[in-house]
N, CA, C and O atoms as CSV, one atom per row, in Angstrom:
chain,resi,resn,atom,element,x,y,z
A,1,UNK,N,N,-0.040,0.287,-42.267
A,1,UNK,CA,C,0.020,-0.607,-41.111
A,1,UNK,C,C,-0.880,-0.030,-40.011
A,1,UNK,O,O,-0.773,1.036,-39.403
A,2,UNK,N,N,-1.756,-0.964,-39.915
A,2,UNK,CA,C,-2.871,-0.101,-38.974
A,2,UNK,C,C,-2.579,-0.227,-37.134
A,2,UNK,O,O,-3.270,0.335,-36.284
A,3,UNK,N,N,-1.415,-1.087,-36.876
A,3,UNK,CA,C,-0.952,-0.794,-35.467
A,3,UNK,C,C,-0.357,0.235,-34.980
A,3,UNK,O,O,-0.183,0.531,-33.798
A,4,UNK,N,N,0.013,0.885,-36.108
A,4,UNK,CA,C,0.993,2.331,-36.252
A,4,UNK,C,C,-0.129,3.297,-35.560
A,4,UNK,O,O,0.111,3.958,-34.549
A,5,UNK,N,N,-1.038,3.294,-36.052
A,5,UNK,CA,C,-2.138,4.606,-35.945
A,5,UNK,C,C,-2.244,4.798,-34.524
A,5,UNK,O,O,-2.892,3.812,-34.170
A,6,UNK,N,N,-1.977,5.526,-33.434
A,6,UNK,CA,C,-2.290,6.139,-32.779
A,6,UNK,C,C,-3.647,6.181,-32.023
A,6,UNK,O,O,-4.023,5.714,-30.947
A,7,UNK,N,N,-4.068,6.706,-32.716
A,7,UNK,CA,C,-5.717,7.155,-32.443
A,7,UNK,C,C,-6.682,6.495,-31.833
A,7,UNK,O,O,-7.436,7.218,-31.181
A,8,UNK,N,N,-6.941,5.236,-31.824
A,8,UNK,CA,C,-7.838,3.870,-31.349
A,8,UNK,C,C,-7.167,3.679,-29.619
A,8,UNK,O,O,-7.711,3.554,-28.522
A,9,UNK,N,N,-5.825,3.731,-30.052
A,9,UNK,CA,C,-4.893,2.783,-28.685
A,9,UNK,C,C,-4.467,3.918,-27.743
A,9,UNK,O,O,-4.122,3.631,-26.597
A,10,UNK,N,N,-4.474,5.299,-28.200
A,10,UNK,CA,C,-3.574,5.955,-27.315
A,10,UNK,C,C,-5.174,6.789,-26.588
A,10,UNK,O,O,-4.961,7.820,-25.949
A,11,UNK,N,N,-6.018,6.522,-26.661
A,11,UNK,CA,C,-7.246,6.609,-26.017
A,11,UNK,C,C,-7.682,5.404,-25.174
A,11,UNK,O,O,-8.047,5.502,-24.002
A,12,UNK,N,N,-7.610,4.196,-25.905
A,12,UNK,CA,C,-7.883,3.350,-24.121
A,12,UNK,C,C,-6.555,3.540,-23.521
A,12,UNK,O,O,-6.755,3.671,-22.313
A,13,UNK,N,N,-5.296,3.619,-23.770
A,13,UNK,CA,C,-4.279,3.626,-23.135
A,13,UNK,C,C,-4.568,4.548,-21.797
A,13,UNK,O,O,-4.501,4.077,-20.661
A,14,UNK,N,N,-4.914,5.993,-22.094
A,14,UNK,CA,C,-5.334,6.667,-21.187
A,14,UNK,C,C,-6.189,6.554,-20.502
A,14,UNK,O,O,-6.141,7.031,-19.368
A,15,UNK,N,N,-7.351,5.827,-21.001
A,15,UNK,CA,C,-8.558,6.088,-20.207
A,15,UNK,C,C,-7.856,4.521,-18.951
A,15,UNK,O,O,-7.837,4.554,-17.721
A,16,UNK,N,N,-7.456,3.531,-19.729
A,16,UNK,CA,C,-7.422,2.481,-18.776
A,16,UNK,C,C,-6.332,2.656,-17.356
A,16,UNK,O,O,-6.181,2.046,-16.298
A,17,UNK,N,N,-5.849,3.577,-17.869
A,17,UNK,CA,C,-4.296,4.174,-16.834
A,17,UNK,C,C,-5.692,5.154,-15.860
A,17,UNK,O,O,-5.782,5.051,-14.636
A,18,UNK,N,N,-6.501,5.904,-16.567
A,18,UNK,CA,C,-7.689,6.437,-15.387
A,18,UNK,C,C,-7.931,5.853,-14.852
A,18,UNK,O,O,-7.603,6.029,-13.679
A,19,UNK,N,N,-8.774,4.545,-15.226
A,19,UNK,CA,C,-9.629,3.808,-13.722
A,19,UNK,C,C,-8.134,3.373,-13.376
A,19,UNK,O,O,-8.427,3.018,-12.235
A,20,UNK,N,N,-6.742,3.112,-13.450
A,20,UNK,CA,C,-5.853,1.953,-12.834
A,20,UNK,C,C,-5.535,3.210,-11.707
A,20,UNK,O,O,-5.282,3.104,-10.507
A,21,UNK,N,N,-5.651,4.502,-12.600
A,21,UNK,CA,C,-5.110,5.711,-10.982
A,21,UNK,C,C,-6.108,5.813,-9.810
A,21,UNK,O,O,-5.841,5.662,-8.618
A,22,UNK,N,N,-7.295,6.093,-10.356
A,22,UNK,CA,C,-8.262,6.144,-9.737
A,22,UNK,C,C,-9.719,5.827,-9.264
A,22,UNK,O,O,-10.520,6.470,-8.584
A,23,UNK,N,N,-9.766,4.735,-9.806
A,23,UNK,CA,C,-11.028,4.102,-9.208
A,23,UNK,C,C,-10.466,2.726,-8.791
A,23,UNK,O,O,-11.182,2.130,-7.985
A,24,UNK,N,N,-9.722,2.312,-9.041
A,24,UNK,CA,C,-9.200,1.353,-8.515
A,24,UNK,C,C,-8.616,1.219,-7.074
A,24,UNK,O,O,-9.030,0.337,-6.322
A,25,UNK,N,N,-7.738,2.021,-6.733
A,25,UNK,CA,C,-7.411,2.674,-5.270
A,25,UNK,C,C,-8.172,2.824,-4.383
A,25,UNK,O,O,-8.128,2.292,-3.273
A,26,UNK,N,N,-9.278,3.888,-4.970
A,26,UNK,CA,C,-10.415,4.044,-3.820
A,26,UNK,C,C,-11.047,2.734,-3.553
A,26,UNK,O,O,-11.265,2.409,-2.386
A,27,UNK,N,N,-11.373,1.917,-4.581
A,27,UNK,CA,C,-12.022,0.599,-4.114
A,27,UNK,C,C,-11.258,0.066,-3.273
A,27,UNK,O,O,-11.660,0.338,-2.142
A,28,UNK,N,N,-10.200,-0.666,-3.261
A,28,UNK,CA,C,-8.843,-1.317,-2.467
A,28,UNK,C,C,-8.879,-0.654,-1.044
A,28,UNK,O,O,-8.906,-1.253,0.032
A,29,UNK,N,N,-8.872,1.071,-1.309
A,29,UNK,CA,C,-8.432,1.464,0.070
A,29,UNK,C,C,-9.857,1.557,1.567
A,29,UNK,O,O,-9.855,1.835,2.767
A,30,UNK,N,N,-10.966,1.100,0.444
A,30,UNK,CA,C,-12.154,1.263,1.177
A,30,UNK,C,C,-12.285,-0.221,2.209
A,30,UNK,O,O,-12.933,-0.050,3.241
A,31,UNK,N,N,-11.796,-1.417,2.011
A,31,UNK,CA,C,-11.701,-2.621,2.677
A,31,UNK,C,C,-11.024,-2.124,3.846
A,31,UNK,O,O,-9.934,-1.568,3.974
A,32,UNK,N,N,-11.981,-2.473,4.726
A,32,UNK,CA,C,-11.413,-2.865,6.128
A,32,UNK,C,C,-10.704,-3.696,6.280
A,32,UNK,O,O,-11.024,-4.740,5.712
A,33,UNK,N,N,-9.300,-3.712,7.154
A,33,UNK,CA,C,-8.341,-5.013,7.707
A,33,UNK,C,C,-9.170,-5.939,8.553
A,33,UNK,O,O,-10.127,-5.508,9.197
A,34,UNK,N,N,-8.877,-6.989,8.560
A,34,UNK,CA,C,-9.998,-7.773,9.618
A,34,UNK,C,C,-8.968,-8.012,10.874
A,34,UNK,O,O,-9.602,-8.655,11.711
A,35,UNK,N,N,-8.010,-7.827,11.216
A,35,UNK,CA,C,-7.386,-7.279,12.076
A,35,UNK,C,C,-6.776,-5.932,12.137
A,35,UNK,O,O,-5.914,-5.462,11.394
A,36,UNK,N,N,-7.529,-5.251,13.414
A,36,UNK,CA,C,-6.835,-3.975,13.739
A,36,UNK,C,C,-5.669,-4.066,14.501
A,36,UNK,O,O,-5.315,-5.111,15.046
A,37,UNK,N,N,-4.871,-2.687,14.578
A,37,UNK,CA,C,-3.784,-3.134,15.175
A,37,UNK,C,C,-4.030,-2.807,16.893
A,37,UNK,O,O,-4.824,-1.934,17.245
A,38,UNK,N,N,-3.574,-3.282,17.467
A,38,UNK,CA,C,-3.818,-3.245,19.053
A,38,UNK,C,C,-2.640,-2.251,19.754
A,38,UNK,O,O,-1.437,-2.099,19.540
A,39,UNK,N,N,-3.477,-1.734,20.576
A,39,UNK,CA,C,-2.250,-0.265,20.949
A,39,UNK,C,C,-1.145,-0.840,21.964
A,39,UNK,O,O,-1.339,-1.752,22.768
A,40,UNK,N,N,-0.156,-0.255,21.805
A,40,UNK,CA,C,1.440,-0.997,22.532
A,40,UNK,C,C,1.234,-0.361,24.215
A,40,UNK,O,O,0.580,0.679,24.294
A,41,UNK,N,N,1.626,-0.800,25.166
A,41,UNK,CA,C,1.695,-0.293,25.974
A,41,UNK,C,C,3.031,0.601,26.004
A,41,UNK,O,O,4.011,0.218,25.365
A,42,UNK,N,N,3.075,1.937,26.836
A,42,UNK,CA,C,4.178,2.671,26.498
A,42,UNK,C,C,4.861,2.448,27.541
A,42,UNK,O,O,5.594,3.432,27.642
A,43,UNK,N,N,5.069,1.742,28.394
A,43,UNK,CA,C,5.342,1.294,29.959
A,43,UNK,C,C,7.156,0.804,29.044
A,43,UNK,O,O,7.434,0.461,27.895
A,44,UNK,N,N,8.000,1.031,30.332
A,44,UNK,CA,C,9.382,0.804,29.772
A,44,UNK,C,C,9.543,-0.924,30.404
A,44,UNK,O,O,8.741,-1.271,31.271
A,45,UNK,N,N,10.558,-1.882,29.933
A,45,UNK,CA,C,10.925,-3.142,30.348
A,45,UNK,C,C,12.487,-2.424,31.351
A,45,UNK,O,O,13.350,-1.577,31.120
A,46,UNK,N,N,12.261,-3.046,32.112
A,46,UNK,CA,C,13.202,-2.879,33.286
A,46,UNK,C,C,14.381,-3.438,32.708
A,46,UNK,O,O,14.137,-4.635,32.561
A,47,UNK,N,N,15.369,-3.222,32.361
A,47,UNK,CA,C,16.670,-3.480,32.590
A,47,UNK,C,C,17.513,-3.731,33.109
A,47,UNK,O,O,17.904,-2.666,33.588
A,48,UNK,N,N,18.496,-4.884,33.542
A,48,UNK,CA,C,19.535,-4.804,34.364
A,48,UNK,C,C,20.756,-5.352,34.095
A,48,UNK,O,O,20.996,-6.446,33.584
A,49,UNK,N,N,21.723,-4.267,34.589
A,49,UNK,CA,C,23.020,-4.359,34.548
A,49,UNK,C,C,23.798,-5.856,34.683
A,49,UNK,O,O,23.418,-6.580,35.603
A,50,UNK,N,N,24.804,-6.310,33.853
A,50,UNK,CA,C,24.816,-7.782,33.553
A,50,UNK,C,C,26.336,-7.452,34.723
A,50,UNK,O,O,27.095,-6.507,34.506
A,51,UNK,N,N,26.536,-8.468,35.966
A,51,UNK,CA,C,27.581,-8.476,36.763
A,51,UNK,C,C,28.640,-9.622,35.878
A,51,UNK,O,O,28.413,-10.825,36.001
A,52,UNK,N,N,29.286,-9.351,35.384
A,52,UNK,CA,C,30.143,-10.411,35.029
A,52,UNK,C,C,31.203,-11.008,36.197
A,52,UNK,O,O,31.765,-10.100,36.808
A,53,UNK,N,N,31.644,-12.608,36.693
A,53,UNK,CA,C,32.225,-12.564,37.561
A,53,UNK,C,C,33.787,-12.815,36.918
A,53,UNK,O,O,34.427,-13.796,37.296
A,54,UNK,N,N,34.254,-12.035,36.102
A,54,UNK,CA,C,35.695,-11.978,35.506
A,54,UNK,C,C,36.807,-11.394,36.428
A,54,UNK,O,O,37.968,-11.318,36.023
């Protein structure tokens, strides 16, 4: 049974798991976002104490 054999499959198996670790990633991670993220202001929102008239 020649699906049994090893030898043919467990070589692309590996090599294709190579480019899926690593050449693939670097391509993906090289795209720029076309939106950057915009910096938060660190300024606090004022708060105030809620008067309940109970």
């Amino acid at each position: 049974m020649p699906q049994l054999n090893p030898n043919p499959w467990f070589v692309i198996l590996v090599f294709s798991w190579f480019i899926f670790l690593t050449i693939i990633p670097t391509k993906i991670l090289n795209h720029l976002t076309p939106n950057e993220p915009a910096q938060v202001s660190e300024e606090k929102h004022k708060t105030h104490s809620w008067n309940w008239p109970w």
